[in-house]
N, C-alpha and C positions, 0 to 999 in steps of 0.2 A: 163809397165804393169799398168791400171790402178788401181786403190780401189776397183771397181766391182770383177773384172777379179781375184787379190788376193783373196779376200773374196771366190771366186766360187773355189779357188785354196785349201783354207784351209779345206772346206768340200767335196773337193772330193776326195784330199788324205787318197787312204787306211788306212798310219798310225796315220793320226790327226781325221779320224772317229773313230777307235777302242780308240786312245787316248781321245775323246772329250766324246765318251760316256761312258767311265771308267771316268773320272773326274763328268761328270753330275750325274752318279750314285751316286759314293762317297760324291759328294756334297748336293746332296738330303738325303744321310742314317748317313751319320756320326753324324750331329746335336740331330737328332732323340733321341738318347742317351746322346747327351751329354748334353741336357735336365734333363735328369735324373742328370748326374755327379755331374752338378750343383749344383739341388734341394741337394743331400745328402752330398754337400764340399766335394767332392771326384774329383776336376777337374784335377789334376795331376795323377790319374791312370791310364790314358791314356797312361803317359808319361813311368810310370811301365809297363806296359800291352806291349808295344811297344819295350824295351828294355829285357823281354822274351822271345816273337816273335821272337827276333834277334836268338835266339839259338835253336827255329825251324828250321827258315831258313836253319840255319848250317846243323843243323841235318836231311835235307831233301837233302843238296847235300851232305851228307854223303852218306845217302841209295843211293840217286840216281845216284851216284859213283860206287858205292859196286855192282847195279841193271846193271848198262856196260851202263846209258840210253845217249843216243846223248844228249839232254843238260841236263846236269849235274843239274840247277838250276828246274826242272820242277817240282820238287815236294816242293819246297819252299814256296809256301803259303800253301800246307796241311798241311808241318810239322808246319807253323809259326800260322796255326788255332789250332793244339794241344794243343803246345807250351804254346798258350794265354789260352787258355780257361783252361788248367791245375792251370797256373799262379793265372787265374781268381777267380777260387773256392778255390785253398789253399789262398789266403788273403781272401778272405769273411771268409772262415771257420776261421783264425786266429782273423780276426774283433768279428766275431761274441762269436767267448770264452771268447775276451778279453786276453790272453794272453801276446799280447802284444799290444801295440799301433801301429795306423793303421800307421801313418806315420815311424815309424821304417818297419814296414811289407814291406811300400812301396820304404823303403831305399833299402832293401834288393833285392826286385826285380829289381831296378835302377840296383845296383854292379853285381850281380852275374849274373844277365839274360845279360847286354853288355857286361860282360868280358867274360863268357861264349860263347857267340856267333862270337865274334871276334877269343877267341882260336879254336872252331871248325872250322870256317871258312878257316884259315887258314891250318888246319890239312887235309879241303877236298882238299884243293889245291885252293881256290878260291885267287883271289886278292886285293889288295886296292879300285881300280876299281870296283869290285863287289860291296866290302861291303858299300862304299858310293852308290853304286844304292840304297841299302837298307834300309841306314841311310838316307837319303836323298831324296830318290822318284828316279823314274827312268820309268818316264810315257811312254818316246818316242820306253821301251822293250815290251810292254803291247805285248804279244801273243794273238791267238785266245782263247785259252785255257786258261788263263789269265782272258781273256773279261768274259770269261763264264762263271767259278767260280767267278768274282767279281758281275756277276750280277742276280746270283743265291743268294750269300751270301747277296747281297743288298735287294734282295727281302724277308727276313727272316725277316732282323733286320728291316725293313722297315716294316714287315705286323707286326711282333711280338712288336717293340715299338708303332705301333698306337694303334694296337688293343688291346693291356692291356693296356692302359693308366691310365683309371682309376686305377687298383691294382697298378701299379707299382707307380703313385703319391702318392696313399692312404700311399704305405711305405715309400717313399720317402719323405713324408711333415711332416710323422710322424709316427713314426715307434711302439713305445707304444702304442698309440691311434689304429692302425690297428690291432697289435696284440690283445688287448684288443676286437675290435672291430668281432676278429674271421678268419679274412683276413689271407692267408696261408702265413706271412712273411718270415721264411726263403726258402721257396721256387722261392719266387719272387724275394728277394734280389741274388739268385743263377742264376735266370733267368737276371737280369739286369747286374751280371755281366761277365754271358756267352756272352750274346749278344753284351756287350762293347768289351769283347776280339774279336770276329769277326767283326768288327767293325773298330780295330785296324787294321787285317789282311786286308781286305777289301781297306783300305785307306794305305796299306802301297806302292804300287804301284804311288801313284799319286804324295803324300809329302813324303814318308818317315818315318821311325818307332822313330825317333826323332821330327818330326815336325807334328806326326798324332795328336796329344792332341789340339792342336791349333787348327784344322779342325775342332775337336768336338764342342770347347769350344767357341771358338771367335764370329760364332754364334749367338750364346745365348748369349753371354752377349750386342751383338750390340742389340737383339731383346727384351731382357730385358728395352734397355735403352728405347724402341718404346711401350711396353708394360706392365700390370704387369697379363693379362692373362696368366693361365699356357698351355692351348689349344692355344693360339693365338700366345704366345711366340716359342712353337715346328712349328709352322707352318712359321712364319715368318724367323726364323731360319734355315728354309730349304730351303725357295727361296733365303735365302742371301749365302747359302752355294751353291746353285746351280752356281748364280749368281760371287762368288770368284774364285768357281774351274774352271769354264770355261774361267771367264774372264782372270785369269791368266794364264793359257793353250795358252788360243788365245794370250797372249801377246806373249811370247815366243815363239809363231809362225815367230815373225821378228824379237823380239830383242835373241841373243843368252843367256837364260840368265836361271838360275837354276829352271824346273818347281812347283817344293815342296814349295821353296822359294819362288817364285815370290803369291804363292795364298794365303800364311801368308801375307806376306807382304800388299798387296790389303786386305786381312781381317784386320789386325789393321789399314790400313787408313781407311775403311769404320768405323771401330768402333771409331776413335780419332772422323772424321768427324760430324758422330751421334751426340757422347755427346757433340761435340762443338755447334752444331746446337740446341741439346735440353736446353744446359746451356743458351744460348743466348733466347732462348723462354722461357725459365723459369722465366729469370728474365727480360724480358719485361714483362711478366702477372703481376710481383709483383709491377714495376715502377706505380705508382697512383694512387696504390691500398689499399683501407682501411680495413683491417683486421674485424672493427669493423666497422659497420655503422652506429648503432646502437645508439653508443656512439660518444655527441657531443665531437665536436673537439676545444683543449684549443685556439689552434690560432684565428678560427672561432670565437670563444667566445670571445676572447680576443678584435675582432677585430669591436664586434659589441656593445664592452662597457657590455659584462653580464659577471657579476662572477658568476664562477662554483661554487654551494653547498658544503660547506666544507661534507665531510662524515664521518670523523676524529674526534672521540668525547673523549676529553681529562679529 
């Protein structure tokens, strides 16, 4: 078989089409947001948000157990969009009283959202097997049904994070200054973290509810290192997520190999790559280079027999 003949092989399969355009979605909506995460050091909620999820899931082959439904699993991303988006607004609300610190809040959702999800799952009768689909990505199950809610949901977080950009920056660079300013802040900070939790669900098909934070994030911090636009940043961030999810996808089309895993993996080499590339241009622009021009240079001077004016008056 040649390289052509593969290639023509991997896009005509039924299930690496529905797989390649669940990954291109997710890879174009996840960044979107984690743009945001960023801006507010909230880049680990993802990883909260994703280990709640888990105990939708549960709770979706519960009913759909209890429902008689043929597969058991079909209600697994409604319940795991509840789930998050529940998750979502009790830590905003708890952020925002101050009652406690956000990273306790997000400890909390870490312990009780996985251990929760693992005892249900278990209780629907689901297996090991399952729950690493979950934990882990599980692209190659992508249903019709599946495709359809992912790119429904992609199309939200996809219209709703371009199109408030503005408000949602406005909060997110600075949240006093908007309030101040008249900006409906906690409504938006409610909106930024509704939309992370579907976000979460969205992506959890592809990487996995453990490895969906890195989908968001990695991103953006590659596009950071090419930019310091915050328009330019979201946007570069999405072709590079395009460009991970798929590529990784497509590898694991020959090599047998974990697809969640394989498109982290290709996003920290893309991002080590970057900043090895940008450090190396960095400091070629500084080799030669006089800070001051302005101001003669002692060597120069030294070397053409003039003393520099003492300026030192004792």
């Amino acid at each position: 078989m040649t390289f052509f003949s593969e290639i023509a092989a991997l896009f005509t399969d039924p299930l690496m089409q529905r797989s390649l355009i669940a990954a291109f979605i997710v890879g174009l909506a996840a960044p979107v947001m984690g743009v945001y995460l960023v801006q507010r050091k909230l880049s680990l909620l993802g990883d909260g948000l994703g280990h709640v999820a888990l105990t939708g899931v549960a709770l979706g082959w519960i009913i759909g157990a209890a429902m008689g439904l043929v597969e058991r699993d079909a209600l697994a991303i409604p319940g795991a969009v509840v789930a998050a988006i529940i998750g979502s607004v009790a830590i905003e609300l708890v952020r925002e009283r101050g009652k406690t610190s956000g990273d306790v809040a997000l400890a909390i959702l870490f312990y009780s959202g996985i251990a929760g999800g693992v005892v249900l799952i278990g209780l629907a009768g689901g297996t090991n097997a399952n729950l690493m689909a979950y934990l882990f990505g599980s692209i190659s199950t992508v249903t019709q049904l599946d495709l359809v809610l992912i790119a429904g949901l992609g199309a939200v977080i996809i219209a709703v994070g371009v199109g408030l950009r503005s408000l949602f920056f406005a909060v997110s660079h600075d949240e006093e200054f908007a309030r101040a300013s008249g900006l409906p802040v906690r409504t938006a900070n409610l909106a930024i973290a509704v939309i992370a939790a579907l976000t979460v669900t969205v992506s959890m098909r592809v990487v996995g509810l453990l490895l969906v934070s890195a989908l968001m994030i990695l991103p953006v911090a590659v596009a950071q290192l090419m930019t310091a636009s915050f328009k330019t940043t979201m946007r570069i961030a999405m072709v590079i997520g395009v460009l991970v999810t798929v590529g990784g996808l497509s590898i694991t089309y020959w090599v047998p190999l974990s697809p969640g895993a394989t498109i982290v993996v290709l996003a920290v080499i893309v991002y080590v790559v970057v900043a090895l590339v940008r450090a190396v241009l960095t400091k070629s622009q500084h080799i030669g280079h006089d800070p001051h021009p302005d101001v003669p240079d002692d060597v120069a001077l030294a070397e053409a027999g003039i003393k520099e004016p003492d300026t030192c008056n004792e």
